[in-house]
C-alpha positions as CSV (number, residue, x, y, z in Angstrom):
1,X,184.6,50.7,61.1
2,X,183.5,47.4,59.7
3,X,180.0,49.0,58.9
4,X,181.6,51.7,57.4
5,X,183.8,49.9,55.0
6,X,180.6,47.9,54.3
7,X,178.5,50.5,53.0
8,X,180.8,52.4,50.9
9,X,181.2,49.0,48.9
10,X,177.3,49.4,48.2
11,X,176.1,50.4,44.6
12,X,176.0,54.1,43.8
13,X,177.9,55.3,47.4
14,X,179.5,58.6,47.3
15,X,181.6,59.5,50.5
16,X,179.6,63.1,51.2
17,X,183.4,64.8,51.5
18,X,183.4,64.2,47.5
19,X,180.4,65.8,47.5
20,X,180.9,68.8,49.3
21,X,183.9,69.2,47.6
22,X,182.1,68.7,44.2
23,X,179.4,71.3,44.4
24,X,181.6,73.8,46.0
25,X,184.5,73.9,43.2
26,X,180.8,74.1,40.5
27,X,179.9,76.9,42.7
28,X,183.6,78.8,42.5
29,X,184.2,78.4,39.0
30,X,180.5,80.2,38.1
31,X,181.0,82.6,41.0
32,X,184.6,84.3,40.0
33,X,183.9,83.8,36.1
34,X,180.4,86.3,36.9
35,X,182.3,88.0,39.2
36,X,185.1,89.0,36.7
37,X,182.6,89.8,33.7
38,X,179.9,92.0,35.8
39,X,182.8,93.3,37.7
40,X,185.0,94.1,34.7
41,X,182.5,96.0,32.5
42,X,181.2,98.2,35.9
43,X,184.8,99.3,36.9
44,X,185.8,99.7,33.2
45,X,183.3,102.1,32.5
46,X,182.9,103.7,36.2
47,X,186.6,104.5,36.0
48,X,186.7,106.0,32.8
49,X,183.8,108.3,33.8
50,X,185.5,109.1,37.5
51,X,188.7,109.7,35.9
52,X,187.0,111.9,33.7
53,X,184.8,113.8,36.4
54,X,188.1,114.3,38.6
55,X,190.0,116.2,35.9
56,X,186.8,118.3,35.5
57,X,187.0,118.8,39.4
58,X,190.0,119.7,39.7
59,X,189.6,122.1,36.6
60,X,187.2,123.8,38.7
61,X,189.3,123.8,42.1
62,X,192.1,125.9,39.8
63,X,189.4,128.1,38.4
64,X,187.9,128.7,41.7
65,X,191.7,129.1,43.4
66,X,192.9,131.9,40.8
67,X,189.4,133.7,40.8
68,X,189.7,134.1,44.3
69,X,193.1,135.6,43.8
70,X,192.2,138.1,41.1
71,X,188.7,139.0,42.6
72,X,190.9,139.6,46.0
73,X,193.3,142.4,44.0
74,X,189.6,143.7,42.4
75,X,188.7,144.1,46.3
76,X,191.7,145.7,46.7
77,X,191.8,148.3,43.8
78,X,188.2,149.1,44.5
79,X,189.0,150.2,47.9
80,X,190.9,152.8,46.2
81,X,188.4,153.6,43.3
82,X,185.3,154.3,45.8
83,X,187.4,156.1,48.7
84,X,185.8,159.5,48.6
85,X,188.1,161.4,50.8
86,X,191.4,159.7,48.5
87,X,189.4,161.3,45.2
88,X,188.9,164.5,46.9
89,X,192.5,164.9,47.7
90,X,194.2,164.6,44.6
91,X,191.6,166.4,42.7
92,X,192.7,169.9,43.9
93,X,196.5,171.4,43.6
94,X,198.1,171.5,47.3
95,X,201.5,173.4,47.9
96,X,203.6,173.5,51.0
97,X,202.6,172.3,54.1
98,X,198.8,171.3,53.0
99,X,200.6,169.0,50.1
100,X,203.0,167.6,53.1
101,X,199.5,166.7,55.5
102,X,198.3,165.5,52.5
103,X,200.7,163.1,51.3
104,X,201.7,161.8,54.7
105,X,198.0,161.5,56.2
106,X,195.9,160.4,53.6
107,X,197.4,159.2,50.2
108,X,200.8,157.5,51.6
109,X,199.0,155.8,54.2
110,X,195.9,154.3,51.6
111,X,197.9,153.4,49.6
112,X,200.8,151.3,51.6
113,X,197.4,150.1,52.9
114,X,196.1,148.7,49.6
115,X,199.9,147.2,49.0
116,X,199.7,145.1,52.1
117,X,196.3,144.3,52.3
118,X,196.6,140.7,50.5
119,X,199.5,137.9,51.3
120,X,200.9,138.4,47.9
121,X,204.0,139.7,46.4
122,X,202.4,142.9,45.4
123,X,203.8,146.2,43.6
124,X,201.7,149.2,43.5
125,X,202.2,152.1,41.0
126,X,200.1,154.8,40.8
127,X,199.9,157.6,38.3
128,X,198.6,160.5,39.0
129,X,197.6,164.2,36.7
130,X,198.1,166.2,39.5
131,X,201.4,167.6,39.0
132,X,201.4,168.8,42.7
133,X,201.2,165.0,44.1
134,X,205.0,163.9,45.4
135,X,206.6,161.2,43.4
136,X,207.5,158.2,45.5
137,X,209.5,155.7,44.1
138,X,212.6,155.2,46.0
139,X,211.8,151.2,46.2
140,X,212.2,150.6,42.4
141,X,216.0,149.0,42.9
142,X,214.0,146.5,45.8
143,X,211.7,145.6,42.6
144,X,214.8,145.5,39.9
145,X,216.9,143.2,41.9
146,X,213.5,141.3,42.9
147,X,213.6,140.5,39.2
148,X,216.1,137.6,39.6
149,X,214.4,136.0,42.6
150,X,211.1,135.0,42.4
151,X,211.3,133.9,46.2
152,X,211.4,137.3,47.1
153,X,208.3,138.9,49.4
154,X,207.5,142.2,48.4
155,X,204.7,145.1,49.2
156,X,205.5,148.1,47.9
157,X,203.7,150.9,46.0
158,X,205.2,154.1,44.2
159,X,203.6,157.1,43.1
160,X,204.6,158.5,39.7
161,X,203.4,161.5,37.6
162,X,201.4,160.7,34.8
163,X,203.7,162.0,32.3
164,X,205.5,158.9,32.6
165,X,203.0,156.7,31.0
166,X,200.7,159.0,28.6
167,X,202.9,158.3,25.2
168,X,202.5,154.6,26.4
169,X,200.3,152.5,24.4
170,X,199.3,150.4,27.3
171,X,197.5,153.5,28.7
172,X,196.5,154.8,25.4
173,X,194.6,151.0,24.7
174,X,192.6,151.5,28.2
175,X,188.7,151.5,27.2
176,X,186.6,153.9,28.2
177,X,185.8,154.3,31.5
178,X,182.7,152.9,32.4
179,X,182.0,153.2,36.3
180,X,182.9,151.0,38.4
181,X,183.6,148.2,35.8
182,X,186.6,148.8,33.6
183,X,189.7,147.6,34.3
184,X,191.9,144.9,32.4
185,X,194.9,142.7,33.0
186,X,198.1,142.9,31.0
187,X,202.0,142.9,31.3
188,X,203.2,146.1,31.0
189,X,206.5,147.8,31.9
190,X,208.7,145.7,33.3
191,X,206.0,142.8,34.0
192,X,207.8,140.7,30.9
193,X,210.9,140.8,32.0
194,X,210.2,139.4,35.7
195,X,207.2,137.6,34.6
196,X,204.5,139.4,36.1
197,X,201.2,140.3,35.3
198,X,199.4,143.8,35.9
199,X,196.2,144.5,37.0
200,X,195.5,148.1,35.3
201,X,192.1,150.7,37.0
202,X,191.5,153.9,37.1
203,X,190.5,156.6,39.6
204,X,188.2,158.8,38.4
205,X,186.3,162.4,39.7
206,X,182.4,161.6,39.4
207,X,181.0,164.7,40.7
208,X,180.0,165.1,37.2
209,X,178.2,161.5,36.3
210,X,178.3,163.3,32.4
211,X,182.0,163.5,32.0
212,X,183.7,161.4,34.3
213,X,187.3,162.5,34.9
214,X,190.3,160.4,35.0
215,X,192.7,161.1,38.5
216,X,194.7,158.4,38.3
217,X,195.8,155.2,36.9
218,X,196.4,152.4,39.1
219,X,198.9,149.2,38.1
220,X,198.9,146.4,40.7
221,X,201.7,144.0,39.5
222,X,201.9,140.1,41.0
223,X,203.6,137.5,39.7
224,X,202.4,135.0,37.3
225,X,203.5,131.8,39.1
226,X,202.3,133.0,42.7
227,X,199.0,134.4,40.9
228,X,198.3,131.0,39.2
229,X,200.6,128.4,41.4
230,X,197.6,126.3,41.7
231,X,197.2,126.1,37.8
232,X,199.7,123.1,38.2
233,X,199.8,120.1,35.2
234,X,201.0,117.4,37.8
235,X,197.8,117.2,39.5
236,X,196.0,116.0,35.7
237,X,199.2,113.4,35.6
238,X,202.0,113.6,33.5
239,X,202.1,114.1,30.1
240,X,198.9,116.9,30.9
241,X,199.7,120.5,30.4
242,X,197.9,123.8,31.5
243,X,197.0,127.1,29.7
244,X,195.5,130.2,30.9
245,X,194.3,131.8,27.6
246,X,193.0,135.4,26.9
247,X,190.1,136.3,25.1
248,X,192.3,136.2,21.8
249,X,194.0,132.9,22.1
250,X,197.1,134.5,24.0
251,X,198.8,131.6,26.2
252,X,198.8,133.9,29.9
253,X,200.5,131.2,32.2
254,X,201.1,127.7,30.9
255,X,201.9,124.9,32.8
256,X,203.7,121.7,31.6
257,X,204.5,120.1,28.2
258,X,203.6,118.1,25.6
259,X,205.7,116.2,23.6
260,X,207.0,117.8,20.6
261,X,205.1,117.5,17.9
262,X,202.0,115.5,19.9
263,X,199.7,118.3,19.6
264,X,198.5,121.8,18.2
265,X,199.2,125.3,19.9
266,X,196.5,126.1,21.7
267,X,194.3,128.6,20.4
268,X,190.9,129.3,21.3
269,X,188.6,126.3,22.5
270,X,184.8,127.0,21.6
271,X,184.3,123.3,22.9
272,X,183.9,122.9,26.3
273,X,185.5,118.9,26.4
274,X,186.4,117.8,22.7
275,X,189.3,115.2,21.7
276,X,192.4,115.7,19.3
277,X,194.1,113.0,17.3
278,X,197.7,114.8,16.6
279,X,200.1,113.2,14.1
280,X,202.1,110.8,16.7
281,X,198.2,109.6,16.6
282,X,198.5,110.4,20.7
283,X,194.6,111.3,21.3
284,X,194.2,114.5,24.1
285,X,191.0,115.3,26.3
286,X,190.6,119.1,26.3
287,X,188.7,120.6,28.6
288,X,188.1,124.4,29.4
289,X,187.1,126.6,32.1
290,X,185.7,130.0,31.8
291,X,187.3,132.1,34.6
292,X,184.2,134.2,35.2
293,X,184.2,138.0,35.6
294,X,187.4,137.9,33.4
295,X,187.7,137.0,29.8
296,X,190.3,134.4,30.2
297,X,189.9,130.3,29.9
298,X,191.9,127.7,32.3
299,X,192.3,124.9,29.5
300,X,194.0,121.9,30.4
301,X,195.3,118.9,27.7
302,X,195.1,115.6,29.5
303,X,196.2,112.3,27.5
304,X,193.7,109.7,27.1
305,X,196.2,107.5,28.3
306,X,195.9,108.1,31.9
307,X,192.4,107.2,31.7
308,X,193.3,104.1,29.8
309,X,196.4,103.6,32.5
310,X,193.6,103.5,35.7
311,X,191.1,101.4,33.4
312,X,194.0,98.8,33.0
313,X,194.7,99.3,36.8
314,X,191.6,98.1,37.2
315,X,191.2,95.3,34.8
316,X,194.5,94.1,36.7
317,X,193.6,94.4,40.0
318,X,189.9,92.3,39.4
319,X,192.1,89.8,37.8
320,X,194.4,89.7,40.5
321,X,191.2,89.6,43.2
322,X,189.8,86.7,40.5
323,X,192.4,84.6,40.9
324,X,193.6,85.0,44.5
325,X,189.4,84.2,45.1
326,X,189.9,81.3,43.2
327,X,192.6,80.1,45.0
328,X,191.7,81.0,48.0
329,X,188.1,79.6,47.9
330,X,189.3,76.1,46.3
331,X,191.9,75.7,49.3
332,X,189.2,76.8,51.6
333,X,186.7,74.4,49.6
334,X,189.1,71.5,50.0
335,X,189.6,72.3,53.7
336,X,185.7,72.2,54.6
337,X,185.2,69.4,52.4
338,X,187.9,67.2,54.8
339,X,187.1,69.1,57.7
340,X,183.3,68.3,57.7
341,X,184.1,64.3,56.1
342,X,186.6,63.3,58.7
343,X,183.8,64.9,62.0
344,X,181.2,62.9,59.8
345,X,183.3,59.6,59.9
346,X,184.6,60.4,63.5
347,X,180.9,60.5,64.9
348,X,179.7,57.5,63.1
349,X,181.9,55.6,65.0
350,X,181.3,56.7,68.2
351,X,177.4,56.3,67.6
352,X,178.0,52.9,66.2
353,X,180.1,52.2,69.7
354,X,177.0,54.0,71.1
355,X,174.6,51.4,68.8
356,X,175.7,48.4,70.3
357,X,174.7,49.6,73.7
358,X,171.1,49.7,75.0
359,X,169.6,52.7,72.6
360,X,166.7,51.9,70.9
361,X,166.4,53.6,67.1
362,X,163.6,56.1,66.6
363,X,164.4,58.1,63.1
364,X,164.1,56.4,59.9
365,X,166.7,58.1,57.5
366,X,166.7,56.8,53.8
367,X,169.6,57.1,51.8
368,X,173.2,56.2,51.2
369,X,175.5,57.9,53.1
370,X,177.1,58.4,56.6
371,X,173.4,60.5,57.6
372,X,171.8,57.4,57.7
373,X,174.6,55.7,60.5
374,X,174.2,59.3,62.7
375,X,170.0,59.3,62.7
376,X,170.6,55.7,64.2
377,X,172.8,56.3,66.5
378,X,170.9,59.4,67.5
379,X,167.9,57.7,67.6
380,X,169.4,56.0,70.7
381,X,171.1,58.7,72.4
382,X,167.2,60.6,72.6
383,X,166.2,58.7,75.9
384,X,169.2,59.9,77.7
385,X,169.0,64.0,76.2
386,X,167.0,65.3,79.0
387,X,168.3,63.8,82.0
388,X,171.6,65.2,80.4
389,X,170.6,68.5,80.0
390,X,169.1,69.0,83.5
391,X,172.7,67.4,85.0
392,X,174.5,69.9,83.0
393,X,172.2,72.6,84.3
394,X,172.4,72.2,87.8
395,X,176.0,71.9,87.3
396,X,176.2,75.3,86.1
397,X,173.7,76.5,88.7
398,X,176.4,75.4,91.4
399,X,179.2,76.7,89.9
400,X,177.8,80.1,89.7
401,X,176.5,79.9,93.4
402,X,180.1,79.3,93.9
403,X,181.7,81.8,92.1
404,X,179.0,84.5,93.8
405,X,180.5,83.4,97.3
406,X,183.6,83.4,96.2
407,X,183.6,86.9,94.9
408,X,181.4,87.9,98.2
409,X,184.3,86.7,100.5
410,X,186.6,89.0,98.7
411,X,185.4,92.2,99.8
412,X,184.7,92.4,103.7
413,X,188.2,92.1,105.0
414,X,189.4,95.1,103.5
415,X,186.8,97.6,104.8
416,X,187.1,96.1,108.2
417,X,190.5,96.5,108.5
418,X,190.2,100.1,107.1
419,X,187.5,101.2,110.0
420,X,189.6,98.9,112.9
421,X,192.6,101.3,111.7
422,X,190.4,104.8,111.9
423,X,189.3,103.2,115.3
424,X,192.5,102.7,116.5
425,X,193.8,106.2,115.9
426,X,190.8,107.8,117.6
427,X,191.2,105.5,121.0
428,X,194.5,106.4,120.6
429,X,193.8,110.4,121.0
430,X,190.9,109.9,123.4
431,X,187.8,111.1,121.6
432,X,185.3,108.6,122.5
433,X,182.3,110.1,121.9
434,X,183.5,109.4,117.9
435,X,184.9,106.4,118.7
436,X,181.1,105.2,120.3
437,X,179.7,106.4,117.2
438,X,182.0,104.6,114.9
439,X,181.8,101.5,116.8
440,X,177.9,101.4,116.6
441,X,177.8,101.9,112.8
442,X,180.2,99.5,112.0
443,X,178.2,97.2,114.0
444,X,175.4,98.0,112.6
445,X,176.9,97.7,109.1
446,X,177.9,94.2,109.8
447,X,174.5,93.2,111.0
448,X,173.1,94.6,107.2
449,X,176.2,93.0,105.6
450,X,176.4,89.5,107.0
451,X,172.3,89.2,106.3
452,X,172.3,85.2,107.4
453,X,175.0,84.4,104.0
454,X,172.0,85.6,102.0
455,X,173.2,87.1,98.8
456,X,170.8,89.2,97.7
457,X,168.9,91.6,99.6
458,X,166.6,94.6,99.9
459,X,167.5,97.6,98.2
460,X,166.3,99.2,101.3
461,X,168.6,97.2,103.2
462,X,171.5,98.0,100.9
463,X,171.0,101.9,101.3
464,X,171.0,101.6,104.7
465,X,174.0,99.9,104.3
466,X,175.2,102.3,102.3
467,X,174.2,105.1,104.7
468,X,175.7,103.3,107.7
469,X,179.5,103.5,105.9
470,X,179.0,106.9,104.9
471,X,178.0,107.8,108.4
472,X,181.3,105.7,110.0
473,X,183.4,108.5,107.3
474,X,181.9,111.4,108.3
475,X,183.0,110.5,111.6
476,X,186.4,110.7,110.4
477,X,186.5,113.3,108.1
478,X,184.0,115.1,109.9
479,X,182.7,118.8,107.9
480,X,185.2,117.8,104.9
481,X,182.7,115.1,103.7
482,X,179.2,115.8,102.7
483,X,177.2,113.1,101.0
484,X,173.4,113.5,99.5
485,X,171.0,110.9,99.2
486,X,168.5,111.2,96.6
487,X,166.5,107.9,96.1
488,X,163.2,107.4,94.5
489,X,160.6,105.7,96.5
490,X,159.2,103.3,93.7
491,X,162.5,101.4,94.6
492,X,161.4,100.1,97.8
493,X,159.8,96.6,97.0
494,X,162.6,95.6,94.9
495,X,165.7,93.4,95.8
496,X,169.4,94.0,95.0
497,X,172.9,91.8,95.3
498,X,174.2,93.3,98.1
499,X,177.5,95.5,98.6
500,X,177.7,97.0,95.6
501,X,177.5,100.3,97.0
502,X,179.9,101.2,99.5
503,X,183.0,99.8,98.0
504,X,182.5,102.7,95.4
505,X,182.0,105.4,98.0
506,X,185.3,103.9,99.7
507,X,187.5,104.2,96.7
508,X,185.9,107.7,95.9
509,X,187.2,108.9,100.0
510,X,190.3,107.1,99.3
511,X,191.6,107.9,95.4
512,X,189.2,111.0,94.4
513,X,190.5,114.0,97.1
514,X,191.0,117.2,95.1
515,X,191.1,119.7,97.8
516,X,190.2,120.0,101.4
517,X,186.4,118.7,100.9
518,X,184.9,116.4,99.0
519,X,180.7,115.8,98.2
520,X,179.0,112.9,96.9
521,X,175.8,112.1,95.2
522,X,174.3,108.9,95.8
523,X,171.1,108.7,93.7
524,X,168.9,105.7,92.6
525,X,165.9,105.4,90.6
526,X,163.8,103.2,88.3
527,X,163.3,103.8,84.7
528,X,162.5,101.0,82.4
529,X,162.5,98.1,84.8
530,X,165.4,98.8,85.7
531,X,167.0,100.1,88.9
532,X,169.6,102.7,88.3
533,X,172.2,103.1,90.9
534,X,174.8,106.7,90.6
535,X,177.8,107.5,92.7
536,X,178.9,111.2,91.9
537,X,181.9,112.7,93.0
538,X,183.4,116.2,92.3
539,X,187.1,114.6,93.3
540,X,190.3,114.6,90.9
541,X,188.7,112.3,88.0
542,X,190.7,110.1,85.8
543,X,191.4,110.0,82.0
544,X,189.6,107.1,79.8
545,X,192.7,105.3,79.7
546,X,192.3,104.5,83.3
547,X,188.9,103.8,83.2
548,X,189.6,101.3,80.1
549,X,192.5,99.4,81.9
550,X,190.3,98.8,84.7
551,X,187.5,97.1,82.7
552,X,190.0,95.3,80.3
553,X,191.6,93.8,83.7
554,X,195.0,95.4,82.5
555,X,195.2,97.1,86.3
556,X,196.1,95.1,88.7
557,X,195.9,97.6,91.8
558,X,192.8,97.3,94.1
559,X,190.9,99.9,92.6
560,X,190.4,97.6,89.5
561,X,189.9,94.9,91.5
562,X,187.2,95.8,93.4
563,X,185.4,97.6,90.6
564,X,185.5,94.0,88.1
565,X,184.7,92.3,91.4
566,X,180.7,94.7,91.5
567,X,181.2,93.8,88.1
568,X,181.1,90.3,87.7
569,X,179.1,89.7,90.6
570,X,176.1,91.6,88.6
571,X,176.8,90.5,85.6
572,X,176.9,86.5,86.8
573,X,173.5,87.1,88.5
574,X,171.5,89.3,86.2
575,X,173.7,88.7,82.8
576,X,175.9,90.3,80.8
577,X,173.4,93.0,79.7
578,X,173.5,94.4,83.3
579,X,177.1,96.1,85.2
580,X,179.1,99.1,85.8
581,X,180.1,102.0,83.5
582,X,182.4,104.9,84.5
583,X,182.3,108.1,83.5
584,X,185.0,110.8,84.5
585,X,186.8,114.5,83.2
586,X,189.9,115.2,84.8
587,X,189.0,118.6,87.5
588,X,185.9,117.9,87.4
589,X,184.6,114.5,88.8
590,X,183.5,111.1,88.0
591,X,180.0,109.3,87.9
592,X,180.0,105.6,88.7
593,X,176.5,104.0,86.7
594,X,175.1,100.9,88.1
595,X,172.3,98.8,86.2
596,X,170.3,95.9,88.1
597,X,166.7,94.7,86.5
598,X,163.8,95.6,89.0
599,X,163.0,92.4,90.2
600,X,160.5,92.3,93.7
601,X,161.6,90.1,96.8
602,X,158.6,87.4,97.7
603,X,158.0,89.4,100.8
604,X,158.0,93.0,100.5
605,X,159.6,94.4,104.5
606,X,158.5,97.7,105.1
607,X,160.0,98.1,108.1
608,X,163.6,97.9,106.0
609,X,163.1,101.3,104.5
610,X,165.8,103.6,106.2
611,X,165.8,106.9,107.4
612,X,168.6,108.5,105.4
613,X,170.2,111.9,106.1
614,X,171.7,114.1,103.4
């Protein structure tokens, strides 16, 4: 400490927190000043232009919605128009019984059809010259008292003569029929009154293409609101208003309101986006969109203030992130500055402890500051780096040798006393010749097991190890278990930690029974330099919530226990790269995946490779 109180009383000394702290507040205040300008004039002008490029979108979403809806009643009506045996029916006079067939088997039927082939509250009238066609209209005091509720689902059609409409000047103003293509929209009848619109189309008698004859006149009638109920001014913001305008500036369907006196009627547009200052000096985007294949225009009034409202959002909201930076960044600046100052000052008093030892200096660091106390003291420290390192090595050496054993002592005792159990019960019903058999694999599965304390063995040995279990379960479970073996012979000359097999084929006998049998895959291969170990089962399965509690040590039954214990025993000796995944569908199985590195043992035993049944 006395050296350190020394130099900061040289000339020109600087404690380095002071610096740090310095050049990071220079480095804020340039930062968030950029930061607000660049930021500021992008978001200004990328908001106006989104805000802008939304309302068009959502123009067009409208326009698209009410098309749909009108094309869907054209669909309808031309169902009608082109049905050849509908025209050939009410072209001829029909009396009696053939006018009764008639009604009830081909015209009724069309068109309740056509009056319930949409979702839509739809009246359809009909109007028909033949004089020998039925009148139906016994639901017209269903569509009167529909008139004061809107909510109310109707589907009806009626079937007038035509001498109810031909003095009309609705019918009178229908153009001329032109195949296929005429028909128009207007409110006639009662369509003011309950705020409908009509939808007005011949039928017509082409078997002369000269003179095309008129049959009928058909009026399908839906209401304005359920027709245009996307056409809806609170999705522009408030303050906006819709119009759906006719070819001669006629306001259809409106929707909204702007303040009185804030703007002009709306008549017709021939701009597609233009701006009006009104005389509260309250400025309006317009913006129209042609509804095509009819000759009305969605146009929709949006004040310019919602697009200044999000551009002042925005200027806000940088501010706000400008300032909370600021703060945040200075706190954070003063914070490292200490931080990093009081380490500095902490290890130049350990290395000047250090200094006064036997170290010898080896770095000559110029300057005036605390650097110059630490390449000193390092200096010193250098001789003793490498014998340090190497301790600290072989310390970790040993404690992973000692975790491996310990994790290795963990598993025997509970297979043995598993197979001493099955033994038990079959000396206790006298069927020896099992009991023989079971005996000599176990034994045999010891003597692979036990493997002088070695660790890791061949992966020969561990399939026969593996085979040796599977052949003490069959013995207990007799034609109920079948198991396959499918191994690839490139495997041979490589080495594996051992028991990593069997504990999964014990939990698959003991957890995964869905019926009376049960078959297992054991397969191993290499690909990559890698050895790939597979346990398949067609058992029970278990969700991925299972299968996540296990790895996340969560589970605290044995079956998560003995899976982390494979785990970390592989991923201890080989690294964390290297382990066992799970995969598994409830009915239908799971497929345990183990990955080891091909690595080859310094002698290569031939005589380990086993003979393994199916």
């Amino acid at each position: 400490m006395k050296i350190v109180r020394e130099n900061r009383k040289r000339l020109g000394y600087m404690p380095i927190g002071y610096k740090l702290m310095l050049s990071y507040m220079i480095f804020i205040v340039i930062l968030v000043v950029v930061n607000f300008y660049v930021s500021h004039s992008m978001y200004d002008s990328s908001m106006r232009k989104q805000t802008r490029m939304n309302i068009e979108g959502t123009m067009e979403q409208m326009r698209d919605n009410v098309k749909y809806k009108l094309d869907d009643i054209v669909r309808i009506s031309s169902t009608l128009y082109d049905d050849y045996n509908l025209v050939q029916s009410i072209r001829v006079d029909e009396i009696g019984i053939a006018n009764l067939n008639r009604m009830n088997q081909i015209i009724s039927p069309k068109l309740e059809s056509a009056s319930k082939s949409i979702g839509m509250n739809l009246r359809l009238s009909v109007y028909f010259h033949n004089k020998t066609v039925n009148q139906i209209y016994e639901n017209r005091w269903k569509k009167d008292n529909a008139a004061d509720n809107d909510e109310s689902k109707e589907q009806t059609y009626d079937i007038y003569h035509m001498s109810r409409i031909q003095d009309k000047l609705w019918y009178k103003s229908i153009p001329k029929e032109e195949y296929g293509v005429t028909m128009e929209w207007k409110q006639v009848e009662e369509d003011v009154r309950d705020h409908r619109i009509s939808m007005i189309r011949r039928i017509v008698d082409t078997d002369n293409p000269l003179e095309v004859e008129e049959l009928a006149i058909m009026r399908f009638s839906v209401q304005m609101k359920e027709l245009f109920n996307s056409v809806d001014f609170s999705k522009l913001g408030d303050g906006s208003m819709l119009s759906v305008v006719d070819s001669t500036g006629y306001v259809i369907f409106s929707s909204g309101q702007l303040p009185e006196g804030s703007t002009k009627p709306v008549s017709k547009i021939n701009k597609n986006v233009s701006t009006n200052e009104n005389s509260d000096k309250q400025e309006y985007l317009r913006i129209e969109e042609k509804l095509l294949n009819q000759n009305w225009t969605l146009v929709a009034q949006v004040p310019l203030t919602i697009i200044e409202q999000e551009a002042a959002k925005v200027r806000a909201f940088i501010i706000f992130i400008c300032v909370l930076s600021f703060v945040l960044l200075t706190f954070a600046g003063v914070f490292i500055s200490r931080y990093f100052s009081k380490r500095i000052l902490k290890f130049v008093s350990v290395l000047n402890a250090f200094r006064e030892g036997d170290l010898h200096k080896r770095i000559a660091y110029r300057g005036k500051d605390e650097f110059s106390q630490i390449a000193t003291a390092l200096n010193g420290m250098g001789e003793d780096v490498e014998a340090l390192i190497n301790k600290v090595y072989l310390t970790q050496l040993q404690k992973k040798e000692a975790e491996l054993e310990m994790l290795q002592l963990q598993i025997n005792p509970h297979f043995l006393y598993n197979t001493l159990s099955s033994i038990n019960q079959l000396a206790k019903f006298g069927e020896n010749e099992k009991l023989q058999k079971m005996v000599l694999e176990l034994a045999k599965f010891y003597r692979l097991t036990l493997n002088s304390g070695r660790t890791m063995i061949p992966i020969a040995a561990e399939m026969e190890q593996a085979n040796a279990y599977v052949s003490i379960q069959k013995v207990k479970y007799g034609k109920r278990l079948e198991v396959l073996f499918e191994i690839d012979e490139n495997i041979w000359p490589f080495e594996t930690v051992k028991l990593i097999l069997q504990p999964f084929i014990e939990n698959t006998l003991k957890h995964a029974w869905s019926g009376d049998r049960i078959h297992i895959r054991i397969v191993t291969y290499m690909e990559e330099n890698t050895v790939h170990y597979k346990i398949i089962d067609d058992g029970f399965g278990m969700p991925q919530e299972r299968i996540d509690e296990i790895f996340s040590g969560l589970d605290k039954g044995n079956i998560g226990y003995g899976i982390r214990n494979i785990d970390q025993r592989i991923k201890l000796h080989y690294g964390s790269e290297y382990g066992v995944s799970i995969f598994s569908r409830i009915g239908i199985g799971t497929t345990v995946h183990i990955r080891i590195p091909a690595r080859k043992r310094n002698l290569i035993i031939q005589e380990c490779i086993p003979n393994i049944a199916g």
